[in-house]
N, C-alpha and C positions, 0 to 999 in steps of 0.2 A: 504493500500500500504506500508507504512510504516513497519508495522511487518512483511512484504512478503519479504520486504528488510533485514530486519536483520535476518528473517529464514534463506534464501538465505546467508547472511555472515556466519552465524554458521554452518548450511551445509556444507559451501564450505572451514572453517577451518579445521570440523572435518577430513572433508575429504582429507587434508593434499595439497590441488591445491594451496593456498595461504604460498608460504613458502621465504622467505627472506634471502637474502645472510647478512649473520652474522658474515663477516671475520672482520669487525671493529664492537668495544663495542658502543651502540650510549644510550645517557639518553637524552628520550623524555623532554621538560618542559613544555608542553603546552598540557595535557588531560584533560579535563573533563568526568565524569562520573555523569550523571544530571539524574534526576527523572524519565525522559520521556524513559532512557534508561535502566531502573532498571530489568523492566520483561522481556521486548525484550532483552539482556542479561545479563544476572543473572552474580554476582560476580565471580564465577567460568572459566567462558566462556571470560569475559571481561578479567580477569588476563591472558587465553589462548591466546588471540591475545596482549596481550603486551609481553609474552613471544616468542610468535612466528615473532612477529618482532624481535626481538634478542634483545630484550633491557635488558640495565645493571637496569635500574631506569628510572620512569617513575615521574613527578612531579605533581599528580592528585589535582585540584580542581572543585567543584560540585555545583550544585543547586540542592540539598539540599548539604549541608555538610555533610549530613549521606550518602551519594554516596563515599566521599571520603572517609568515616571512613570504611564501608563494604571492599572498597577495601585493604583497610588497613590491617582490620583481616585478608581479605582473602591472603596476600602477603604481610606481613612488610619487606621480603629480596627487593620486588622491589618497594613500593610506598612509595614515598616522598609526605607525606600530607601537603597541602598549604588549606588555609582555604578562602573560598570565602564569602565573606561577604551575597550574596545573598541569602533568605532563598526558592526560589521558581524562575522559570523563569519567564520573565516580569519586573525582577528590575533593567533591566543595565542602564535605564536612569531617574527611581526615589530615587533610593537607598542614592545616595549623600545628598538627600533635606529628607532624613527621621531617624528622632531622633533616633526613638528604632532599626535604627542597630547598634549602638553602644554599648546596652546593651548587642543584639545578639552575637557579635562579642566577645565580653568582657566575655559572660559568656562559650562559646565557647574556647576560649584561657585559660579559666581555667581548662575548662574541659579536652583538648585532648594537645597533643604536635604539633605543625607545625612549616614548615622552613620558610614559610610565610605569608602572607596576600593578597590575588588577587584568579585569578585576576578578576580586575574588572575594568569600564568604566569612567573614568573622564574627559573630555577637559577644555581645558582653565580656565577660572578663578572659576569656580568649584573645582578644587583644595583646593583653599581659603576657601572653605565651612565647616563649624565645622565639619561636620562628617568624612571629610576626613582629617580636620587636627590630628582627634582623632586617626586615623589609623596611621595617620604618627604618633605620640605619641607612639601610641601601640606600633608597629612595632621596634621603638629607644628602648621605657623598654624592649622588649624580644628579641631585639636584634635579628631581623629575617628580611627576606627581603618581598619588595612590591613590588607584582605583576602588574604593571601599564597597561591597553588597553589604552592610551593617545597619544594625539598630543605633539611636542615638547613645546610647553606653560606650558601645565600641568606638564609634567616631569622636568620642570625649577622650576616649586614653589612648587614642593616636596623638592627640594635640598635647595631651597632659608629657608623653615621652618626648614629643617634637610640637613644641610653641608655632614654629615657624614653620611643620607640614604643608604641603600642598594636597588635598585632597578632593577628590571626585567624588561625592557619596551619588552614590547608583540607587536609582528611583527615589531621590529624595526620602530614601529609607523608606518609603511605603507610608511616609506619616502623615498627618492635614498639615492644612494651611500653617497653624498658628503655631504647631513644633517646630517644621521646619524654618518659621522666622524666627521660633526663637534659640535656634542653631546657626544660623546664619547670621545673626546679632553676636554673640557668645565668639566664632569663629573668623575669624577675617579673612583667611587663605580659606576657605569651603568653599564648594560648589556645589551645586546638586543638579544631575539631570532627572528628565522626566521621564525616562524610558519603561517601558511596559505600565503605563499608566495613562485613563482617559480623567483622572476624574475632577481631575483639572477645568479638564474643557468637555464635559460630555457633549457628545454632538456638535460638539467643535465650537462650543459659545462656551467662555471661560464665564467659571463660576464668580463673585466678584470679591471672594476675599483671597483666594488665585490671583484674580488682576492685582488688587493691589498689593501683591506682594512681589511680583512682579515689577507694578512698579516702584516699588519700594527700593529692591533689589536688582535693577534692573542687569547690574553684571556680574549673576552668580548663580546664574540657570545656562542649562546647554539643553536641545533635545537629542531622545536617543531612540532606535527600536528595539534591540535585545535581537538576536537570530538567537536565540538560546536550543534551539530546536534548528535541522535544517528546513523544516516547515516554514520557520519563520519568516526565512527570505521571502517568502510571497507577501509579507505586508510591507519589505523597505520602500517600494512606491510609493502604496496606499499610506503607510504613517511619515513619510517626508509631503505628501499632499495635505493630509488633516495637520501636522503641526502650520505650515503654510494656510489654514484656514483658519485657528485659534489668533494665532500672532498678527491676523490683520486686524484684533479688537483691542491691538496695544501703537499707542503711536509708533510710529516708523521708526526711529532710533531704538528704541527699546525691542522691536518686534525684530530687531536687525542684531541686538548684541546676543538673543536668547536664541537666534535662529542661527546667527556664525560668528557674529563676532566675539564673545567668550570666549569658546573654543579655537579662534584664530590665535589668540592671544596667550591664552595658556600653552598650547603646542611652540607657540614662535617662541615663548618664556623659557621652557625648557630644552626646548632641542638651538635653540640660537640662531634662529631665523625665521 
């Protein structure tokens, strides 16, 4: 079923039905490109639908890491490689309690260039755990940011190890409006994307304590879609079109830093250009 499913999307790209209004530039930060989706489709075809979204930049990390690095050769004008600590899927809830990813990770970062670390899954006092305080280490020497899946526990004792963290918290933790402002108050280097979440803007009209926090904050949201499945690729069109329909109920500057500008910025910050 599964490959019927992604015939079915590559089909229905090549054949030009899946096309995106692309009148705002949007940089994805939440793709993966994982194992399971490597022959169902190929590098080639995967760079096709992040182009066909209209994306400026797309912020890829994988299970394996060699997901993200193919996509890399195949498109260094649009991937922004972020390096995932996981060497296989199955480790978003042992990888914290296991030593040799730190070598992983370490020999990884010597090998290849990334703007970050993530993402990956940590809650609460797991944070605390050597192996993620070594990320956090990492991440402070190369001067790069961390991609957090975390509750707001966790995302506090990254800051409390590293004051001066750079962090991505992925789906804005899952929380409402009024945690996430008052983490983004609390934080100065946070960020939060929107990814795998409508409920912001159900049916694409933002909610209004959403808007103003938005524009509250106007430079410390990115959107994202998650391919956390290889299914998933069939929405990067469709969710780079609905973010591009939410963001025209926020003035134009603002509907322009939450759609690429953030994300242009933070990537230029750490990679140095």
């Amino acid at each position: 079923m599964r490959r019927v499913i992604l015939a079915v999307l590559i089909a229905t790209l090549s054949a030009g039905f899946a096309v995106a209004d692309t009148s705002r530039p949007i940089i994805d930060v939440h793709i993966h490109y994982s194992h399971d989706a490597w022959s169902m489709l190929p590098p080639p075809e995967a760079v096709k639908v992040l182009r066909q979204a209209g994306l400026k930049k797309a912020f890829v990390s994988s299970s394996s890491d060699d997901g993200t690095q193919m996509l890399y050769r195949a498109a260094p004008d649009l991937i922004v490689p972020v390096l995932r600590p996981y060497r296989r899927r199955g480790e978003t809830g042992t990888w914290v309690k296991d030593p040799t990813v730190i070598q992983h990770v370490e020999g990884r970062l010597k090998a290849n260039t990334y703007a970050g670390i993530g993402e990956f899954h940590v809650f609460g006092a797991d944070a605390d755990l050597p192996v993620m305080r070594r990320m956090v280490e990492l991440a402070r020497e190369r001067k790069i940011f961390l991609h957090a899946h975390s509750d707001a526990d966790a995302v506090a004792r990254i800051f409390v190890q590293d004051p001066d963290a750079l962090v991505l918290w992925a789906h804005s933790g899952f929380d409402q409006a009024d945690k996430v402002r008052a983490m983004l108050a609390k934080h100065k280097t946070l960020w939060a994307d929107l990814a795998f979440r409508s409920d912001h803007a159900p049916s694409g009209k933002l909610r209004p304590e959403w808007r103003q926090l938005f524009l509250d904050y106007p430079d410390r949201f990115m959107v994202g879609t998650d391919t956390f499945t290889p299914e998933r690729w069939h929405y990067v069109v469709e969710h780079a079109s609905y973010s591009r329909q939410w963001l025209a109920d926020l003035p134009t500057d603002v509907a322009d830093k939450i759609a690429f500008g953030n994300a242009e910025r933070l990537a230029a910050a750490v990679l140095g250009k």
